[in-house]
Each structure stands twice: as C-alpha cells, then as structure tokens.
N, C-alpha and C positions, 0 to 999 in steps of 0.2 A: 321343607318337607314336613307334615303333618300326621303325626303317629297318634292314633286311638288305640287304646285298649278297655275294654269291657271287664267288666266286674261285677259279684253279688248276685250271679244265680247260682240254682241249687236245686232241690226237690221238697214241693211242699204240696198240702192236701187242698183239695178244692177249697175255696172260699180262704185261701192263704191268702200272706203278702210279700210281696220282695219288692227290695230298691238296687235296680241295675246303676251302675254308674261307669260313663264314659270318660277317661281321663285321655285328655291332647296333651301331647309335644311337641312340640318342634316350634313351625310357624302357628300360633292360635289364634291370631286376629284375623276377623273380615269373616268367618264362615257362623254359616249355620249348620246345625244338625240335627238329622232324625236318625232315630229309630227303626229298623225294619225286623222281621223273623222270616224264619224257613223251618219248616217243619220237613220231615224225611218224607221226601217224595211229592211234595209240594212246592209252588212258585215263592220267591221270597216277596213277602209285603211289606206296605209302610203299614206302622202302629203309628209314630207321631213325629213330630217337627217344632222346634225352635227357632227362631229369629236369632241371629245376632246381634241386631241395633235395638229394638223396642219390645222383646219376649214376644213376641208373636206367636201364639201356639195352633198347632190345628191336631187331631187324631183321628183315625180310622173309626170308621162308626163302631163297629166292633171289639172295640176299646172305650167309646167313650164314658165318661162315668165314671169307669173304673183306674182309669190311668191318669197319671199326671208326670207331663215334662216340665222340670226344670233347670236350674244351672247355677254355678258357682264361681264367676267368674274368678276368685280369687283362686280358687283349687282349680280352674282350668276343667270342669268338670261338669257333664251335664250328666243329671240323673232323669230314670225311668221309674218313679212310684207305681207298682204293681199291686194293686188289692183286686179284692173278691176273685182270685184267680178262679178258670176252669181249667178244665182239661184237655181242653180244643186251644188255651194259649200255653202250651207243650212247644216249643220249639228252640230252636238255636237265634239268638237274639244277637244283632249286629247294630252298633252305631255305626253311623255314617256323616262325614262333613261336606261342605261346600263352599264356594267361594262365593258362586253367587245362585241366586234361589229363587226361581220365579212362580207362578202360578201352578206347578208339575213338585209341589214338596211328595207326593208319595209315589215317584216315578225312579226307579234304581239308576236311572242315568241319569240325574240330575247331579247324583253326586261323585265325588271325584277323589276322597279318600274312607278307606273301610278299616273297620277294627276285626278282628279274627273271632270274634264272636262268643258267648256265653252263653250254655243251657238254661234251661229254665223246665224244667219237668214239674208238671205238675198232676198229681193222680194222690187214691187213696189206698 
C-alpha cells in the first residue's frame, strides 16, 4: 500500500516560488507520479508527470516554463519547483501515483493512489 503526502505550500505574491514535495511510503517501486490541482469550484488538472524508469517528464501547457518535476529517489520523494507563480495557480495541489502510465499521464483515472493535498495561494 502506497502513502503520499504533500508538502511546502503556503501563500505567496505573484511572480513567487514554492517547492511542493511528495513523500511515498509504503510500496514505492514501479510507479510514476503527477501532479494535479483543484481550485474551489473547478475540475482537478494535471500540471505534470514523471516516469519511474528514465525521468520522463511532460506538463500542462499552462505550466510550462514555469514548473519543474523532479525526484529523489533516495528521499522517496518527488518534488514540484513552482516559480513565476500567478494567481490563476491558487489551488489545492495533489500528488498522485501509478503503477503503470500510458499515453493519458493527465487523465485522474490513470492513477490509483492520492496524497490529501496542499494549498498553494497565491495573491498580493
């Protein structure tokens, strides 16, 4: 069984940065993991995706540029590097894992375990 929890949001001013980070438990081998938000009254998205095997990354257009996935395997940890924040990426921010990950990385049912999520506010 595979436990994520989220970490390192907060509240910062436009054009801020934050580093979210995903810590696994349990079972941590074999998955990949993205990133998704939900903002209040909005659908959750995918922001980004890592590979398991060869760092494979992909992100939401609306992200791009400004974000970066990475990982740590030894910490069991995959981090979200957040710069030039706006205020349109306001939301409750969710890792997510998978066993396995095909061509649908920013599809919520691709994946099969979720972390309980960490705000991210951001305004001036």
């Amino acid at each position: 069984q595979l436990h994520l929890v989220e970490s390192g949001g907060g509240s910062v001013q436009p054009g801020g940065s934050l580093r979210l980070s995903c810590y696994a438990s349990g079972l941590t081998d074999y998955y990949a993991v993205g990133w998704f938000r939900q903002a209040p009254g909005m659908e959750r998205e995918a922001v980004s995706y890592i590979s398991y095997h060869r760092d494979i990354t992909a992100y939401a257009d609306f992200v791009k540029g400004r974000f970066t996935i990475s990982r740590d395997d030894a910490k069991n940890t995959v981090y979200l590097q957040m710069d030039s924040l706006k205020p349109e990426d306001t939301a409750t921010y969710y890792c997510a894992a998978s066993g396995y990950i095909g061509s649908n990385w920013n599809f919520k049912s691709e994946y099969d375990y979720w972390g309980q999520g960490t705000q991210v506010t951001v305004s001036s």
